[in-house]
N, C-alpha and C positions, 0 to 999 in steps of 0.2 A: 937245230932249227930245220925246217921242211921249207923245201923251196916250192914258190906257190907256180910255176908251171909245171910240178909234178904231181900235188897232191891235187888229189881227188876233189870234185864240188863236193860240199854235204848231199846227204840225204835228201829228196824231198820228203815233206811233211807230209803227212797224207789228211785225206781231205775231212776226217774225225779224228786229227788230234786233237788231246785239250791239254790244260794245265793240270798240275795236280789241284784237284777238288775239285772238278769244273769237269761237268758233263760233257758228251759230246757234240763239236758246233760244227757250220761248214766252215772250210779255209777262205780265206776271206776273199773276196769277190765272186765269191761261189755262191747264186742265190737259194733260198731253201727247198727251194721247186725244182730240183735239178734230175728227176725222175729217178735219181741212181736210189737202190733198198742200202737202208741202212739200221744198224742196230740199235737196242735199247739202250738207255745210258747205261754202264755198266753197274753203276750205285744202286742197282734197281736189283740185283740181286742180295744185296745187304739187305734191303728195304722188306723184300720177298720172306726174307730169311728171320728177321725180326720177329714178323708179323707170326710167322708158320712155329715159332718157338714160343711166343704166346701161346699160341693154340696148342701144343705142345704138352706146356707145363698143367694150363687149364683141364685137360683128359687124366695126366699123368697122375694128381691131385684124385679126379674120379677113380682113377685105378686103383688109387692109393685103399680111397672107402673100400670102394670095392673089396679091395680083398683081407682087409681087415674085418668087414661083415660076413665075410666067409668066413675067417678066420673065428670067429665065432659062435657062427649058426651050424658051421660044418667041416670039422676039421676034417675029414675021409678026403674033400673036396678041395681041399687050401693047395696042393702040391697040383693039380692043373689048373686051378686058379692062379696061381704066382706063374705057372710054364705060359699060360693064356694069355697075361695079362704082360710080361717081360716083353714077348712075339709082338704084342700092338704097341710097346714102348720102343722097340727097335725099328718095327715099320713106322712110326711116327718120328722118331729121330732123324730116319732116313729121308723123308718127304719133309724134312724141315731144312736138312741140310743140302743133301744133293739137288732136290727135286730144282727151287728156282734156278739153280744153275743150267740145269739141261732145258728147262722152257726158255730161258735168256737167248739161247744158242738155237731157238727158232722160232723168234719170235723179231719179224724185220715190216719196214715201213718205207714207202715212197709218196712224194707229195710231187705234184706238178701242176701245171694251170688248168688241168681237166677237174683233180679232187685229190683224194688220199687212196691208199690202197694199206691194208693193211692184214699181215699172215701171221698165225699165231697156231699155237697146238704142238702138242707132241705125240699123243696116241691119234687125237684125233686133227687133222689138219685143219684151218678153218683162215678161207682168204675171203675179205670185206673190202668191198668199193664202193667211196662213196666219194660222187662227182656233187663238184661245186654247187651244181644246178639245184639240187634235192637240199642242202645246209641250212636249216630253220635257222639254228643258232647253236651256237659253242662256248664250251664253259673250260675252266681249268679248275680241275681242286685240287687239294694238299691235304691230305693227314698230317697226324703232329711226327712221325715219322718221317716221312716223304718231306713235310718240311727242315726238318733236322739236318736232312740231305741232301736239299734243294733241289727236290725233285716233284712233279705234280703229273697229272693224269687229266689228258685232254679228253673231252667229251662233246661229242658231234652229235647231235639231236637233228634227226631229218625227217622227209616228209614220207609221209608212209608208213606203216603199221607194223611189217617184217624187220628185224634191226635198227628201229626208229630212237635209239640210242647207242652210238657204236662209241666204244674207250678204249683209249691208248696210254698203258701208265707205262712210268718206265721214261719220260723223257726230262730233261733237264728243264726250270721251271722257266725258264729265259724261251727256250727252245720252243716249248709246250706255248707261252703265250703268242712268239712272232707265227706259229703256225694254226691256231685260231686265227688270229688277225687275217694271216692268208685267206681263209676259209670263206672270214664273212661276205657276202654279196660285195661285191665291187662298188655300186650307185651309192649304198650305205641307207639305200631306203626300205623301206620294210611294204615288201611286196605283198599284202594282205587286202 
């Protein structure tokens, strides 16, 4: 038995722990406008990962033709057709498996009472703000994946022409909706 004036308090939680299966939420009293960058759910790499293996098998299937129709229009040709086509079967393996992992790991979001801000990119960096004032209107969608996983993809439609649809996937579908909600016009009137 441990005597409770010697052990330790726990841990605190931190402020994106969740449960198992459950994206990440604020700790409770914590509102969602709390200006702090935070990251994508993590599920959003499965998600990444599914999709990029479809795409994957869908090429590999081409490659397949491919080098069967060499194989018989041109056998001289068949041995850097199989080397060609192995090389785009490995760099697509690669970008199915690593790639969403390394976008996950920089790709982060902060919402406050001003609007959203939101950073993404890995070769190329690319940070989007978008204040409350400009918010035409906000949507959440789901793929049949993304719903599988309970995850959806917020999308911010504003006014103006440059980035006049900016998305954020990646976040838990709970998540992605109270942060629409935030978004919309405060009066609730449609200022047109």
């Amino acid at each position: 038995m441990s005597d409770p004036e010697t052990t330790p308090p726990p841990a605190p939680v931190p402020a994106l722990a969740a449960a198992p299966g459950e994206g990440p939420r604020p700790a409770a009293g914590d509102p969602i406008t709390d200006g702090a960058w935070h990251r994508l759910d993590p599920r959003y790499v499965d998600v990444e990962r599914i999709g990029r293996w479809i795409v994957t098998c869908v090429v590999s299937f081409g490659l397949f033709l491919h080098l069967l129709s060499t194989l018989f229009a041109d056998e001289g040709r068949f041995a850097i057709t199989a080397a060609a086509d192995a090389a785009v079967l490995a760099l697509l393996a690669w970008w199915s498996f690593q790639w969403p992992a390394i976008a996950y790991r920089r790709a982060s979001y902060r919402l406050d009472d001003r609007g959203i801000e939101i950073r993404r990119g890995v070769i190329w960096r690319r940070a989007v703000v978008v204040p409350r004032s400009r918010v035409q209107h906000t949507d959440v969608a789901q793929g049949p994946v993304q719903r599988l996983y309970g995850l959806g993809t917020l999308i911010v439609h504003t006014a103006g022409t440059e980035h006049a649809k900016v998305e954020l996937p990646g976040l838990s579908h709970a998540l992605a909706m109270r942060i629409r909600d935030h978004l919309l016009p405060a009066g609730g009137d449609d200022a047109v």
